[in-house]
C-alpha positions in Angstrom: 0.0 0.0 0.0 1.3 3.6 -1.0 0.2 7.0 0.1 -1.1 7.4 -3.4 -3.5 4.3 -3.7 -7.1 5.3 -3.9 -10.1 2.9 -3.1 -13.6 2.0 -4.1 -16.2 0.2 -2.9 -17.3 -3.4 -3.9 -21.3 -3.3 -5.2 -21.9 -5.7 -2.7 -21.3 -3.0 0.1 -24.1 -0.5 1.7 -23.3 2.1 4.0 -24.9 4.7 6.3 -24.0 7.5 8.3 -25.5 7.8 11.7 -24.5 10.4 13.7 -20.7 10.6 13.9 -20.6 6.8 13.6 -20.5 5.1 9.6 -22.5 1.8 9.6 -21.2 -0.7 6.7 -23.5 -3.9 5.1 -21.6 -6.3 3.1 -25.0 -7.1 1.3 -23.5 -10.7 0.1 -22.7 -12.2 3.7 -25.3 -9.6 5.3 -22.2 -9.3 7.9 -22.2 -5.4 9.5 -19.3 -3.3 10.5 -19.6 0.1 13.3 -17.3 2.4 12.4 -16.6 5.2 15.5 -15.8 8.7 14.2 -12.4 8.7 13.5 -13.0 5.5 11.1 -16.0 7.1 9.5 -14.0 10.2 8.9 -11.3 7.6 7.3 -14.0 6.1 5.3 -15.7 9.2 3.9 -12.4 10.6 2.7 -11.5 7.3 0.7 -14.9 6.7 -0.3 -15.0 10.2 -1.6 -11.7 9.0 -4.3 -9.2 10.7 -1.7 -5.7 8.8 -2.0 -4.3 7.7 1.5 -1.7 10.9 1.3 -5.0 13.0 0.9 -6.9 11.2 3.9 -4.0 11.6 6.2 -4.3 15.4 5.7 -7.6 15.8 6.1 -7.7 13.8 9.5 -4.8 15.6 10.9 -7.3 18.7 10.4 -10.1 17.3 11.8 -8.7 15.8 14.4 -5.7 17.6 15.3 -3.5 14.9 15.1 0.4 14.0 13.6 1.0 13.1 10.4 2.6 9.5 11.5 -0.4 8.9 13.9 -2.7 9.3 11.2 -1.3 6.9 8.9 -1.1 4.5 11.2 -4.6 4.9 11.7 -5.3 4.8 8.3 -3.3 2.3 7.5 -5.0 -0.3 9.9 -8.6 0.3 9.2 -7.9 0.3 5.8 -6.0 -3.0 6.2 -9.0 -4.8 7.9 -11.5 -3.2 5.5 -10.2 -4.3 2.7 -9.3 -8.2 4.5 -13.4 -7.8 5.1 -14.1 -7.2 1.8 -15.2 -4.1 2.1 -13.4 -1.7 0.3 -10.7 -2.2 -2.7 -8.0 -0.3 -4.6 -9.3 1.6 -7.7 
């Protein structure tokens, strides 16, 4: 994975925002996922075609946190989502 890689999300995936909180459907296994706010703010930033570089950036500004602590966040949600099936490289 490079800070330049962008993701998608498979058809079989549903999502929906409740409060601060993102709520994901894999549709196929009818398996559901809670994401807190700092994953749904991870989420909405790839799911909106932002590359990983991009996401970083715009966590650090919403959440006031470093560079390196953002990736790593990133990096590990990202990790399990796609292992889930639940989102893929573009």
């Amino acid at each position: 994975m490079t800070l330049n890689d962008k993701f998608q999300i498979p058809d079989n995936v549903a999502f929906r925002k409740v409060d601060k909180e993102t709520v994901i459907l894999d549709t196929d296994t009818s398996a559901y996922f809670s994401l807190n706010e700092t994953g749904a703010a991870i989420w909405d930033s790839l799911t909106r075609g932002l590359s990983l570089a991009e996401a970083r950036d715009e966590l650090c500004g919403l959440f006031e946190v470093s560079g390196a602590a953002a990736e790593a966040e990133i990096g590990s949600l990202v990790e399990q989502l796609c292992k889930n099936k639940l989102l893929k490289k573009a």
